[in-house]
KEMAR-789867 format. One line per 3 residues: their letters; for each residue x negated, y negated, z negated of C-alpha. Coordinates in steps of 0.25 Angstrom, whole numbers, always signed. Example, Ala and Ser with C-alpha at 12.3 -4.5 7.8 and 13.67 -1.06 7.14 Angstrom:
BEGIN
as) -49 +18 -31 ~ -55 +4 -29
END
This chain:
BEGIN
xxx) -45 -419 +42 ~ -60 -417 +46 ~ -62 -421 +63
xxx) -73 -419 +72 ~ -73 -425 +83 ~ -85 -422 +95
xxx) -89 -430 +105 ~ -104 -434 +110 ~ -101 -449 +111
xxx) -98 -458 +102 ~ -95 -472 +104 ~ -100 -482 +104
xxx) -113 -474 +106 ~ -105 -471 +119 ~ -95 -478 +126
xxx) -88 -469 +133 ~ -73 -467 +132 ~ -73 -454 +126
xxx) -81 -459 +114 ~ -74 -469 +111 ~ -62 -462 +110
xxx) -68 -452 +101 ~ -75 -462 +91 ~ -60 -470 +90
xxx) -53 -455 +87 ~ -64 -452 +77 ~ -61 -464 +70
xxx) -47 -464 +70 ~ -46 -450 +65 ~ -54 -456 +53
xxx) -46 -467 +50 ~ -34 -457 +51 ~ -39 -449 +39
xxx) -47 -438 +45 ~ -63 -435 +42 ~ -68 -436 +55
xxx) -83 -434 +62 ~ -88 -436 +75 ~ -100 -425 +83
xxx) -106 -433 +92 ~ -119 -434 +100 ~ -122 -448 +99
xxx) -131 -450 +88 ~ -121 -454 +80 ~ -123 -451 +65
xxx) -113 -458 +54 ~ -100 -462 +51 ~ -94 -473 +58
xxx) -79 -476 +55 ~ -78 -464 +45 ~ -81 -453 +56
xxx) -94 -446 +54 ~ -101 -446 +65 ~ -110 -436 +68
xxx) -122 -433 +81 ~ -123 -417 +83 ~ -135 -419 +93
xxx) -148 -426 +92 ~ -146 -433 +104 ~ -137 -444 +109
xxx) -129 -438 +121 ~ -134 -444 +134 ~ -134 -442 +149
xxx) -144 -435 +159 ~ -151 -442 +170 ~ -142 -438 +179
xxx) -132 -445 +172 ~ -124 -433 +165 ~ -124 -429 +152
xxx) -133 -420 +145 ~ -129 -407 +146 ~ -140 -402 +138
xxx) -134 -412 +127 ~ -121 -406 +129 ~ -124 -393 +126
xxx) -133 -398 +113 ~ -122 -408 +109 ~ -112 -394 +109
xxx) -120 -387 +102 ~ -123 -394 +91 ~ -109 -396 +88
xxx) -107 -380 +88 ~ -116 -380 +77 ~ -111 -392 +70
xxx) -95 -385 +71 ~ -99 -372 +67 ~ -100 -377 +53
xxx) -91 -388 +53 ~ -77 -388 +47 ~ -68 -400 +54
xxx) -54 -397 +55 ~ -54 -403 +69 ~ -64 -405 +80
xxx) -61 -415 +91 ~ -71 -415 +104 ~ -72 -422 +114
xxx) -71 -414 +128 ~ -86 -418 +130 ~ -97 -410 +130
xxx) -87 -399 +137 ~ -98 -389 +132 ~ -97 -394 +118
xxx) -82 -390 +117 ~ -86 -375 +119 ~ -94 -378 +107
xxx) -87 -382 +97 ~ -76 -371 +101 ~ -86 -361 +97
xxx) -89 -370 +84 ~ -74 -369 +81 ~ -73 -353 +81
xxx) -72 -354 +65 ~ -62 -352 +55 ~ -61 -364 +51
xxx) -60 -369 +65 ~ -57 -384 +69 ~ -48 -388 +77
xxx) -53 -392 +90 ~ -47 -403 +98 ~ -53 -406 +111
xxx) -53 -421 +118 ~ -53 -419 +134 ~ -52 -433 +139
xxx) -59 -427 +153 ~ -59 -414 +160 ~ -71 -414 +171
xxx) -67 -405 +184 ~ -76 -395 +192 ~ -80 -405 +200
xxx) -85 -414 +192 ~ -91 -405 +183 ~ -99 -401 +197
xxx) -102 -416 +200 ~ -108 -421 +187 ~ -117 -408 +183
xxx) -120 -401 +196 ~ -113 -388 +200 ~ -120 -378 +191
xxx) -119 -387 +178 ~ -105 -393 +182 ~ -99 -381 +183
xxx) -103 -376 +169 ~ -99 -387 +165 ~ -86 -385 +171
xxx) -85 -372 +166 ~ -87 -376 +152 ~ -78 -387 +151
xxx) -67 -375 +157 ~ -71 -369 +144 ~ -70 -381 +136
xxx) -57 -385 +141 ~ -52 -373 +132 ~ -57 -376 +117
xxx) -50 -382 +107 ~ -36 -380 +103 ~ -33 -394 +106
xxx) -37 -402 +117 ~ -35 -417 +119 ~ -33 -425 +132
xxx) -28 -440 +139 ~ -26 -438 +153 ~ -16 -429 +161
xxx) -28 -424 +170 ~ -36 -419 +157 ~ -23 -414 +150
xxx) -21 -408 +164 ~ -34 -399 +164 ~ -33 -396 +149
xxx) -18 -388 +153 ~ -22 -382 +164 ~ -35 -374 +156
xxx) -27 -373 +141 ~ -14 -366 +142 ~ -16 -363 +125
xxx) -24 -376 +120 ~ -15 -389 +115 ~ -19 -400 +125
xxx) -13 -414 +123 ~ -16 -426 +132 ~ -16 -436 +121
xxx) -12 -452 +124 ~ -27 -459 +127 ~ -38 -463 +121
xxx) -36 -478 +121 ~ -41 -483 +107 ~ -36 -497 +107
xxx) -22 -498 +102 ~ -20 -515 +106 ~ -29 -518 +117
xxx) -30 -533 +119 ~ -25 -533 +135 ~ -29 -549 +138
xxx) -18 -558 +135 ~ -19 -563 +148 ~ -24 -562 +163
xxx) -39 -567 +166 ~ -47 -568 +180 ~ -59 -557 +179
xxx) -71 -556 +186 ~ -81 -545 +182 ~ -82 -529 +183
xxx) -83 -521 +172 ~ -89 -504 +171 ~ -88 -499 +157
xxx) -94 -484 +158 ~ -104 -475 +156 ~ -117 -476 +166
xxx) -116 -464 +171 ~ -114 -458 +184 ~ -101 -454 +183
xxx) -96 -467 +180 ~ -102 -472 +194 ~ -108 -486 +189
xxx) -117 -487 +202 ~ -104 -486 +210 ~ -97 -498 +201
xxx) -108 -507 +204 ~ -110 -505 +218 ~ -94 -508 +219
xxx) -94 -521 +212 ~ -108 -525 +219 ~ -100 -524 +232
xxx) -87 -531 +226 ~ -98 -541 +223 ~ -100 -543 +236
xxx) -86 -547 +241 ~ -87 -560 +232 ~ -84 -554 +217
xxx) -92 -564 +206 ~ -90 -556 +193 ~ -99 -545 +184
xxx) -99 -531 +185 ~ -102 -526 +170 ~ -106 -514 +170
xxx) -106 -506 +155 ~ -109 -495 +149 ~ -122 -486 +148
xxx) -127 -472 +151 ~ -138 -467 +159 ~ -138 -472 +172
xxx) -140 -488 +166 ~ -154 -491 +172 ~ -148 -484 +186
xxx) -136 -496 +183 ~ -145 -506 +181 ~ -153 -504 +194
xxx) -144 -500 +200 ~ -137 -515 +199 ~ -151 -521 +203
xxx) -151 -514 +215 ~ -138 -519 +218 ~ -141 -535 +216
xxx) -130 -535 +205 ~ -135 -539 +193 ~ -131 -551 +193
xxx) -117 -546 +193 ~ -118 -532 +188 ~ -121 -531 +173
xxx) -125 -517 +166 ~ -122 -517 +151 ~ -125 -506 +141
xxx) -118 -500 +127 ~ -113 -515 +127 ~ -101 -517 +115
xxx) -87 -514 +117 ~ -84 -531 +113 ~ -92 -534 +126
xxx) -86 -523 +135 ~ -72 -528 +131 ~ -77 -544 +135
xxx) -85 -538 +148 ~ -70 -530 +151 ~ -62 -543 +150
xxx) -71 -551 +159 ~ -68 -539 +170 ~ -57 -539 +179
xxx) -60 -524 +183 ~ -67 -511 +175 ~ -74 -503 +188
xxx) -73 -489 +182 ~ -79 -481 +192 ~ -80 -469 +183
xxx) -81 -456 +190 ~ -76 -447 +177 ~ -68 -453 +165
xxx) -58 -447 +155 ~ -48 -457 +151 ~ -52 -471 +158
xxx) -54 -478 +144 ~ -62 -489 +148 ~ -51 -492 +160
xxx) -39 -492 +148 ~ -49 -502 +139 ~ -50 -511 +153
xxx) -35 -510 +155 ~ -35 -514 +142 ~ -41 -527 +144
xxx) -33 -530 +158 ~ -46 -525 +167 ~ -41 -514 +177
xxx) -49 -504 +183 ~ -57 -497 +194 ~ -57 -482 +192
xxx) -61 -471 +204 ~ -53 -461 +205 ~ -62 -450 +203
xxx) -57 -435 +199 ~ -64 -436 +185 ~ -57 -450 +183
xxx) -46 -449 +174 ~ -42 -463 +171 ~ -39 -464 +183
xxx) -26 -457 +180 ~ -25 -469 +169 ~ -20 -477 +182
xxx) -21 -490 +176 ~ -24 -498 +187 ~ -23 -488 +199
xxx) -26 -495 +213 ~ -39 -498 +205 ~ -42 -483 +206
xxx) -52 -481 +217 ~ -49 -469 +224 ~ -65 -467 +230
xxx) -79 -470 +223 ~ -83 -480 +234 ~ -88 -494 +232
xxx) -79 -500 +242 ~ -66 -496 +235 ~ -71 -500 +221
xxx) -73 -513 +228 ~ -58 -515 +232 ~ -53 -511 +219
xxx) -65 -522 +212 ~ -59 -532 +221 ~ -45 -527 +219
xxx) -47 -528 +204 ~ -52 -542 +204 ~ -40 -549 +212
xxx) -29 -540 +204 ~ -32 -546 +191 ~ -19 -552 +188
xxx) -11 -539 +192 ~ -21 -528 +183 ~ -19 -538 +171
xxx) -5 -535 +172 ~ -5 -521 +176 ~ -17 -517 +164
xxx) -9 -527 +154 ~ +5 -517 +158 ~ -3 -503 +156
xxx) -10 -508 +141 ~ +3 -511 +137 ~ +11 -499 +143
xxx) +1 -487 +146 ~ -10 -493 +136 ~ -2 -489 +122
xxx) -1 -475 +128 ~ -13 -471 +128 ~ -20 -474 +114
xxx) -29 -466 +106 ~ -20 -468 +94 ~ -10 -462 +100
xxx) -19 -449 +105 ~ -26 -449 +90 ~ -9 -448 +85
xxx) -9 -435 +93 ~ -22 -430 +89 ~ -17 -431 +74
xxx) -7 -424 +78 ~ -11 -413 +86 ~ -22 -410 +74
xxx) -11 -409 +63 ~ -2 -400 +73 ~ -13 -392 +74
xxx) -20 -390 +63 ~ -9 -390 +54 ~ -6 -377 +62
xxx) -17 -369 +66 ~ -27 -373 +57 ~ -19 -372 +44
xxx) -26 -362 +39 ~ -37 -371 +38 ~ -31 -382 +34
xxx) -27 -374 +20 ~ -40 -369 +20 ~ -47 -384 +20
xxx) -37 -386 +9 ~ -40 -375 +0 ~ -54 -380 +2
END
């Protein structure tokens, strides 16, 4: 079967969750027998693992300098795959949710005969009032507005948690919506055999805004100050690095505050195990993927419970959930982390081994296999004796 999948980023150009989890279904999909390709916006130009990948737009997908993305890349980055779809001939199309604008798109691409069928991946659905918050009022409420819109295309859409699957109900009273197990791509995470006394800090996100690095280092600056001797690592990259990194000098912290950028997964995963704690102070995330892949390796974490925080409702470790964005109470829950070691081993080595399984990418790839043979077996039979004939 001929696949498209769509999304912007492609790891490990990108590091985001998303990405990653798109790339691993790409590749699956492939090893399963199916002729797969990948649109994308990265640059990226060739085959890698039998998928073909290949970039619509001239230019990498970036960030503004007020730390949003492009909206003017959005808009190119959708059109270009109207024209691209107009004359392409896959039997499916799966997209990520993301540009919600590009979604309208390749709706309007798909109004032909011969028409795919179009599965949409919602791993987060942004309210009003966020929409409000990260493009100003005009522009947040089109964007609003159009991802309403959005929320309708596709005969099939595709979600992980009960809030997304939720707000998908509440808008689709025709469309098939299914809340698939997780995105989780490792089948045997190696849990530490045993318990060991930690003493660093890890974040692992984007360095954006959004993702409130500023607010993580002037928490561990001040847990600094009631006698803590460790690292704080902070990783990742984006468009607010230099801000980073001055930031840091202005605080006195580099000899305890490290900023690395685009390192390799291999040195992640050591940094993470060296960690007793993953600060997350993330203001909007999907799924939570970099808290499971902490959990994974026995390191809790700190989450805020903000409205656009989905993995909070992961509730892995939840008195680390800080209910307010304040310094002071990241600060217990730094301290509260360090001396509960023991106890989070315990607790994080019960839910990989109980909750964990559950939530594997496998299992939501066995879905998704079978929700395409339902489907197209039915309404696209025509076409399937046409591609026969052929």
């Amino acid at each position: 079967m001929r696949i498209l999948l769509i999304c912007e980023a492609v790891f490990p150009e990108n590091k985001g969750g998303l990405e990653r989890w798109m790339v691993w279904l790409a590749n699956e999909l492939h090893r399963r027998g199916n002729l797969v390709f990948y649109f994308n916006a990265s640059g990226v130009n060739e085959v890698r693992e039998g998928v073909t990948y290949k970039s619509i737009t001239n230019k990498s997908w970036s960030y503004t300098k007020k730390n949003n993305r492009s909206i003017l890349q959005s808009i190119e980055f959708s059109r270009k795959l109207f024209m691209q779809l107009k004359k392409a001939d896959y039997e499916v199309i799966y997209s990520a949710q993301a540009p919600v604008i590009s979604l309208l798109f390749i709706q309007m691409a798909n109004l032909r005969p011969n028409k795919s069928l179009l599965i949409i991946d919602w791993l987060e659905i942004w309210s009003y009032s966020y929409w409000r918050e990260y493009l100003g009022s005009i522009l947040g409420l089109l964007g609003y507005l159009i991802q309403t819109l959005a929320l309708r295309v596709g005969e099939i859409k595709v979600c992980y948690t009960d809030r997304v699957y939720i707000k998908l109900k509440s808008v689709n009273k025709r469309s098939q919506i299914y809340k698939l197990p997780g995105i989780c791509m490792d089948n045997n995470p190696k849990f530490p055999l045993s318990f060991e006394q930690k003493n660093n800090i890890i974040f692992l996100s984007r360095f954006v805004k959004e993702k409130n690095p500023l607010l993580a280092i002037d928490a561990v600056v001040e847990y600094k100050k009631l006698g803590w001797d460790g690292v704080f690592f902070l990783i990742g990259s984006g468009p607010m690095e230099s801000k980073i990194r001055e930031y840091v000098n202005h605080k006195g912290a580099t000899n305890f505050v490290k900023v690395l950028v685009s390192i390799p997964d291999s040195e992640v995963m050591e940094i993470m195990k060296s960690s007793f704690v993953l600060l997350h102070t993330s203001m909007r995330e999907g799924f939570g993927l970099s808290m499971v892949e902490a959990a994974c390796q026995g390191v809790p974490t700190i989450l805020i419970n903000y409205p656009e925080n989905v993995s909070v409702d992961l509730a892995i470790v939840e008195e680390l959930v800080s209910q307010t964005p304040t310094v002071s109470e990241l600060v217990g829950k730094l301290h509260r982390a360090y001396c509960n070691q023991r106890i989070y081993y315990e607790k994080l080595k019960i839910w990989v081994e109980t909750k964990y399984p559950q939530m594997l990418g496998s299992k939501s790839l066995n879905y998704l296999e079978n929700i395409i043979k339902n489907n197209y077996d039915t309404a696209y039979s025509s076409r399937k004796k046409q591609n026969t004939y052929e």
